[in-house]
N, C-alpha and C positions, 0 to 999 in steps of 0.2 A: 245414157241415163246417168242422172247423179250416183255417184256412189261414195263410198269410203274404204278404203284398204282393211282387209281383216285378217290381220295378225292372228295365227294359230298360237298363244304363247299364254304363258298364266299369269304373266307380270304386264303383257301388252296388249290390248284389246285391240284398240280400234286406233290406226294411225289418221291425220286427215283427209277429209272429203278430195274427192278426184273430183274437178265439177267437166262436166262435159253433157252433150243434147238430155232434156227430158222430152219425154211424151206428153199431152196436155191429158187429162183425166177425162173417159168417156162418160163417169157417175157424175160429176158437179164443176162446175167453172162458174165465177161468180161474176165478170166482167160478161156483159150484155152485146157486145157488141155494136152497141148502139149508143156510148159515149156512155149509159148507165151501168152501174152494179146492182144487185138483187143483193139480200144476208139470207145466210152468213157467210162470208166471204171467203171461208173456209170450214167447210160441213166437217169437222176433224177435231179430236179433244187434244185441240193446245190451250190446255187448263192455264191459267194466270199470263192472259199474254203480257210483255211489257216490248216496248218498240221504241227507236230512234231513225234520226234520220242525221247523216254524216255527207255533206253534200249533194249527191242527187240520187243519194240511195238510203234507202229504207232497212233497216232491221231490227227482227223480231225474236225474241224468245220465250220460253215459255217453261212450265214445270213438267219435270217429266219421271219426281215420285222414282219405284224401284226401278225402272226399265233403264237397259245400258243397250248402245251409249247416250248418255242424258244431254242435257240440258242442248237441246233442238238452235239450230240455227237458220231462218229463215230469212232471205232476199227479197224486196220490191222495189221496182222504180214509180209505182204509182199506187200503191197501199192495198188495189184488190187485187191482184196477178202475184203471187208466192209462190218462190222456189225454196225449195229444201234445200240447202246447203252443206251444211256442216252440224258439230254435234262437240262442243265444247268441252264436255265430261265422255273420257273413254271409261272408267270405270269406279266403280263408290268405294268409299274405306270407311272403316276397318275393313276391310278385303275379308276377313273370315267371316265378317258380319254377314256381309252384301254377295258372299257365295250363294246363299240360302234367299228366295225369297221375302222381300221385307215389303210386304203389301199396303200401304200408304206411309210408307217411310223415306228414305232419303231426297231428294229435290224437291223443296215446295218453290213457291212462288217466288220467281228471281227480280232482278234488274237488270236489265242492260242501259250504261251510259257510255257516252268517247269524250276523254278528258287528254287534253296534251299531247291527243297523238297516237293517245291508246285505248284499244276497248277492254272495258272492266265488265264481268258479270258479277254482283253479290248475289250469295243464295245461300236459304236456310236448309241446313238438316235437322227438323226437330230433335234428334235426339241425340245432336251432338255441339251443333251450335251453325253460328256463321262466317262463310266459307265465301274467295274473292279468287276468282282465275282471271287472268289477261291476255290479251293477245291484241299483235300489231297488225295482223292483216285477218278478218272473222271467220273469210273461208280458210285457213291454215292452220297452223298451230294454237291452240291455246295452252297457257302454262298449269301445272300443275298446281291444283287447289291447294289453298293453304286458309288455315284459320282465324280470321279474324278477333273471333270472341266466342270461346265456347262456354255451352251452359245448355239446358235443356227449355223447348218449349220458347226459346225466340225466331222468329218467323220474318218472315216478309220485310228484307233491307230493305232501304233504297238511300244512295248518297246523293249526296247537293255539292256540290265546289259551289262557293260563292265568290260575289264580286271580288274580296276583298286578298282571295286566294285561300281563305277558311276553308274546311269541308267537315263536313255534318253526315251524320246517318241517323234515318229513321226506321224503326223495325214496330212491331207487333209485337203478340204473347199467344201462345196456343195452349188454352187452358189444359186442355188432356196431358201437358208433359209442364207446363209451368206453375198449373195451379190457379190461374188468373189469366183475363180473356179483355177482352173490350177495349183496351187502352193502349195508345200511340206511346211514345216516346219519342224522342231525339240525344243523339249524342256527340260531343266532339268527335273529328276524325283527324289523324294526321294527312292532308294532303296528297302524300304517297298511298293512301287505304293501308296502310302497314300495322295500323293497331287503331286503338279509340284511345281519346283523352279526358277518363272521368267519368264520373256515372251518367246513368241517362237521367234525364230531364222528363219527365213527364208531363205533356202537353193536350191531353184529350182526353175524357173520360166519357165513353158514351153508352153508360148502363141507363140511364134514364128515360134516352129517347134512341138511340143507336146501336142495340145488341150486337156483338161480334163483331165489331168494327176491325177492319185487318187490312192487309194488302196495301198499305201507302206508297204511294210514288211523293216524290219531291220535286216541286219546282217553284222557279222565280222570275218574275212577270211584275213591269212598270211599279217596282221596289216594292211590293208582299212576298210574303214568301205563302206556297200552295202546297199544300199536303189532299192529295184525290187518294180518296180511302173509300171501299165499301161497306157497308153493313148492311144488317138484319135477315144475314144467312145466305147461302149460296145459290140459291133455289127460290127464292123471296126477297129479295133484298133490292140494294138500292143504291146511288153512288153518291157520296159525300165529296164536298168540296170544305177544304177550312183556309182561312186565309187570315196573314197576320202581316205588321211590319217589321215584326221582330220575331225570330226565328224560334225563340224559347215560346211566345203567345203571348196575353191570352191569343187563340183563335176564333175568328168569325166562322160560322157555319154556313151551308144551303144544301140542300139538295137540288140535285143537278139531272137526275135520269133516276127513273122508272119505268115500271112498267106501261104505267099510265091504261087504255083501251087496246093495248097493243096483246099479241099472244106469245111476247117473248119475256120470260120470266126471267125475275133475279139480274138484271142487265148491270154487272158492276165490274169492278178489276181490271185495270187497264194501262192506256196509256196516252196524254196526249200527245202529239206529232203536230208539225208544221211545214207545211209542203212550203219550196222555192218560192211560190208564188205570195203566200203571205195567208195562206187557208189554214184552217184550224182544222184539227180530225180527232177523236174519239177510236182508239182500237179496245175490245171489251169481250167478255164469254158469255152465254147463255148454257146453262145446263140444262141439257137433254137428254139423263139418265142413262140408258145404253150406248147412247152414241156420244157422249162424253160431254165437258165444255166445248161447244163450236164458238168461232171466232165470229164477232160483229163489226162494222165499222160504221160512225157514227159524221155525221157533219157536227163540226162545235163553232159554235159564236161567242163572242164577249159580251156581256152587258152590267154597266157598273161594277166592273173588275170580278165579276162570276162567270163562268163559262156556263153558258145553255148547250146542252149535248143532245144531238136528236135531233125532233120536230118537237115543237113548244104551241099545240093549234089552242089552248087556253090562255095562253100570254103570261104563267103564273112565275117563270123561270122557272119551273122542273119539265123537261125534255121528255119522250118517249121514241123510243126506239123505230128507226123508219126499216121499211121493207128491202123500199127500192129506192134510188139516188144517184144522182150525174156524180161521175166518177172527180179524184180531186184534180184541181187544176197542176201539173204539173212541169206545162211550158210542150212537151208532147203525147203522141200515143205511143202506147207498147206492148206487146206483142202478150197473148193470154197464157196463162203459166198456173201451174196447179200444182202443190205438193204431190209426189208420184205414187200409185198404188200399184199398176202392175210390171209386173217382170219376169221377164225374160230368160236371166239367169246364163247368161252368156260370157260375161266376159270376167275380170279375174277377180272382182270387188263386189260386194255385197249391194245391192242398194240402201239406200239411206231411208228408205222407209221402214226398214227391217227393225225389232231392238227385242234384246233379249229378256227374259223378266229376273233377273238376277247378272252378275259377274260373268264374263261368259268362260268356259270351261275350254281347257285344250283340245281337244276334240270332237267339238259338238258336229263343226259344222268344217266343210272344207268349200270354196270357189274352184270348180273343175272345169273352166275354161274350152278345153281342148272336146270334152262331150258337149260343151254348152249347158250345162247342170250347175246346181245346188247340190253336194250330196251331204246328207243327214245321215250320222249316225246313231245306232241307236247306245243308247246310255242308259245306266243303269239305276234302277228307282233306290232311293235311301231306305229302307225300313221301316223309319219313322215318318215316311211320308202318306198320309192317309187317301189322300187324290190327287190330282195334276195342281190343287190349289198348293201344295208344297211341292211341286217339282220345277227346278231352275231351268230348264235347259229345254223352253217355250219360245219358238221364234215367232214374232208375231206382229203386227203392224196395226194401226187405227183404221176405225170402219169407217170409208171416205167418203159417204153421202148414207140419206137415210133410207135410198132404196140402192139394191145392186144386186148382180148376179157374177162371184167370183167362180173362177174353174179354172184346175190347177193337172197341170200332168206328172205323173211320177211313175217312177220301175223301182219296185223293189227288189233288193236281195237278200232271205229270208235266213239266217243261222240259229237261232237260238229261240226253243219254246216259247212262248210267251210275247212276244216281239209281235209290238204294238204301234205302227206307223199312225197317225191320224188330221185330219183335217179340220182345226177346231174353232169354233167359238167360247170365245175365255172373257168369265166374270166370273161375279160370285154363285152364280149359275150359271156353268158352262155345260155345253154339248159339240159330239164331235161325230164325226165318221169315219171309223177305225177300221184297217186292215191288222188280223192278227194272227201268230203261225200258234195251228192249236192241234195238237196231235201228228205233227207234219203235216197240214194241210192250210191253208189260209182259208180266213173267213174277212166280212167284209160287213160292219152295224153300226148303230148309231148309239154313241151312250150318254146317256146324263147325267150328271151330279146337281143336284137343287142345294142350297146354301152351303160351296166348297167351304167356304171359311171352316165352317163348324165343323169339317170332319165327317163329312156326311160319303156314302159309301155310291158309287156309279150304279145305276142298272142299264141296262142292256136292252135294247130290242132284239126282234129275231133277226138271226143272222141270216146271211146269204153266201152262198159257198163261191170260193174266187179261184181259177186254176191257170192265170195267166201271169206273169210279171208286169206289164205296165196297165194303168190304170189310170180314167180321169175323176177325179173330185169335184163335184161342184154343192158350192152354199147360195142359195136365193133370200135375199134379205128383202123383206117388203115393210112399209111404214111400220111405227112399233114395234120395231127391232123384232118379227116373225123371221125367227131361219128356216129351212128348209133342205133339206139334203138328200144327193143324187149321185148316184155315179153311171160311170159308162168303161167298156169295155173297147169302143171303138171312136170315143168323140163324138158320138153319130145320136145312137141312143141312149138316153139315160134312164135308170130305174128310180124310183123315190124309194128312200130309205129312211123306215122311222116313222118319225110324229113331228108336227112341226112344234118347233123349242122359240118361246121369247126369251129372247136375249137378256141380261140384266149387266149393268153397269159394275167394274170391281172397286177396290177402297181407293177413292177419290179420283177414277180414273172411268173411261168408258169402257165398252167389250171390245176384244181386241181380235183380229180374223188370223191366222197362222198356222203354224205346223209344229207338231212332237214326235217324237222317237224313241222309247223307251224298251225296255228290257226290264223284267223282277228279278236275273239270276246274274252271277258271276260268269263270266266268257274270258276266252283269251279271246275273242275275237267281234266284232261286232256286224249285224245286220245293216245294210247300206238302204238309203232311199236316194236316188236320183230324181230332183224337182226340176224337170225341163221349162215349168212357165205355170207363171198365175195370171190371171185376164182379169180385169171387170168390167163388166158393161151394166 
């Protein structure tokens, strides 16, 4: 399975990816088998994908917001078959900020380009500025972030190297921390990404006919220069193309993709790619509330120097989004690959599916190899935390398709009153299925919180009394993010527990399936959970 080393340390999260076998996902695979794809080609919220291709390989990144380790590193040799790889950002700074849950804050919408040799991510922290790591090989090291341009409420890089060995950057505004929304920019760059030269230049204003315009890529095609930017919202919107000969503008406009008759809304933010062969392709999100932005992939064409992205069955040049599609020409076939959901928990590294919702803490979590476990310990709630919506130390991974049935084995070992193992779904309305030591006895319910953000207080169902150490979890997820929860005593049978909870999406992110461990009181010692395996089917 892929994984990544997990340094127990406070200064060192996550060393690089180990890549070795994955599993293919029994929930979604998007390659057909039959030479076609079906979308989304990955049922998974990698919010803001952006992609390249560096010879005969393909890669992707995407935002990954408070969750460490961020910024996601994705492989393909043929644009519908993704491996998880790697994870660019082991951990956010200011480090006392990013201990603490910061719930649509650090990593918005990146770039990835390969310039000379080497690959560059730019990525916004709203509220600190923008931020450039590199690395010479994707799946290895990448360097430690460093600042390009700080200030509040600039978003969405992306650089251009031009012909001439110039290089440019363009970014966005995120009204909530800028003040002002809608408008592109561009600005000098030194070459090396080392700093900017000069103010920005502002090249787009599209409050009139193009609300929230953000997310620009940059590129350069038969001497224009192209900025693909979305507007008119995340959820509603729609994908802009501007195209100039001169890099300041003016720029020519079109719309390029819609929604058009199709049932996939908001089709924007992306990235174009160009396979070996000389084919054009479209990588893009669809937001589907609890189950996050999933990824699309589109066919694109040229006509009269605008890209048509989609199926165009009106001939008008605005595209809508196809279902199903022969996969791109790539010169061969290759073998079907899906980001990983379950595990095992065997051997000495984490999977890469895993990400913490805050900095990860020196002892959350140990890899115990020699049991073949995960063990969890339990940690201790802050005071000031009013629900798990303020608790860091949430392991937890993306919902991998829109139906599934996960189930998970664990032994616990129970020390300290209150000691609260649980199985959860996390959003802004999350539910879980807790085991808890209450009186020295264990119990075993489901509880909910309806709008965490605000501070809102968990209730409980009836419990069910538990007198054994190990125990199986299971969550059944059916369309419309419906959970469901069960447990069993023998793997054999299981009891239903609770009410069924729809699921709700968190700040800018989908609901996320994982595990907790908490404690309310002071200990010298802590409660252990042993997670032997999670399945989905």
């Amino acid at each position: 399975m892929l994984n990544f080393i997990l340094r127990i340390s406070t200064l060192t999260l996550f060393a690089a990816a180990v890549v070795s076998s994955q599993s293919v996902s029994k929930v979604w695979r998007a390659d057909n088998g039959d030479g076609t794809y079906k979308n989304p080609i990955i049922y998974a919220d990698y919010s803001d994908p952006d992609a390249i291709r560096v010879g005969d390989d393909f890669y992707m990144t995407a935002s990954s917001f408070n969750a460490i380790p961020g910024l996601p590193i994705l492989h393909s040799k043929d644009l519908v078959n993704w491996r998880l790889i790697n994870y660019a950002l082991r951990s956010l700074e200011p480090a006392d900020v990013f201990g603490k849950p910061q719930h649509g804050g650090g990593v918005w919408a990146p770039a990835i380009r390969y310039h000379d040799g080497t690959f560059f991510i730019f990525y916004p922290d709203p509220d600190h500025g923008i931020f450039v790591t590199q690395a010479k090989d994707p799946a290895g090291e990448w360097s430690k972030p460093y600042l390009l341009k700080g200030g509040k409420g600039l978003i969405d890089p992306c650089p251009l190297w031009d012909d001439d060995g110039r290089a440019y950057l363009t970014n966005a505004y995120a009204g909530s921390r800028a003040g002002q929304k809608t408008v592109l920019t561009v600005t000098r760059m030194e070459p090396d990404a080392t700093k900017l030269i000069g103010e920005p230049v502002l090249v787009f204003d599209g409050h009139d006919d193009h609300p929230t315009v953000e997310g620009p890529k940059f590129y350069k095609r038969n001497g224009f220069y192209y900025i693909f930017a979305p507007a008119g919202g995340v959820s509603t919107g729609w994908q802009l193309v501007l195209r100039s000969k001169n890099i300041f503008g003016p720029y020519e406009l079109k719309n390029v993709l819609a929604q058009g008759k199709t049932g996939v809304n908001g089709p924007h933010q992306g990235a174009w790619v160009t396979t070996q062969s000389g084919e054009d392709w479209f990588l893009h999100f669809q937001d589907q509330g609890a189950y996050g932005r999933v990824v699309h992939l589109q066919p694109m064409i040229w006509k009269n120097d605008f890209p048509v992205i989609g199926a165009d069955p009106d001939g008008d040049g605005t595209g809508e989004p196809v279902s199903k599609h022969r996969k791109p020409n790539v010169g061969k076939t290759h073998p079907i690959e899906t980001p990983p959901d379950s595990d095992e928990f065997d051997g000495e590294t984490l999977g890469l599916q895993w990400q913490w919702h805050a900095n990860l803490g020196p002892l959350w979590a140990f890899p115990f190899p020699s049991r073949g476990v995960l063990r969890l310990n339990s940690v201790q709630i802050e005071p000031s935390a009013r629900n798990l919506w303020d608790v860091p130390n949430l392991l937890l991974q993306k919902f991998p398709a829109d139906k599934f049935t996960a189930t998970t084995k664990v032994t616990l070992t129970r020390r300290v009153e209150g000691e609260t193992f649980g199985l959860l779904v996390m959003g802004i309305d999350y539910s879980y299925l807790g085991i808890k030591l209450r009186d020295g006895k264990l119990y075993i319910a489901q509880a909910i919180a309806k709008d965490a953000d605000k501070g809102s207080a968990e209730t409980e169902n009836v419990p069910f009394a538990f007198t054994g150490n190990t125990i199986y979890l299971r969550v059944s997820v059916e369309p419309g993010a419906v959970c469901r929860f069960s447990f069993s005593t023998d793997g054999k049978t299981f009891t239903n527990a609770g009410e069924a909870f729809k699921a709700r999406e968190g700040r800018w992110i989908g609901a996320k399936i994982g595990y907790f461990f908490a404690r309310p009181t002071k200990f010298n010692d802590s409660g252990t959970a042993d997670i032997d395996w999670i399945r989905f089917e």
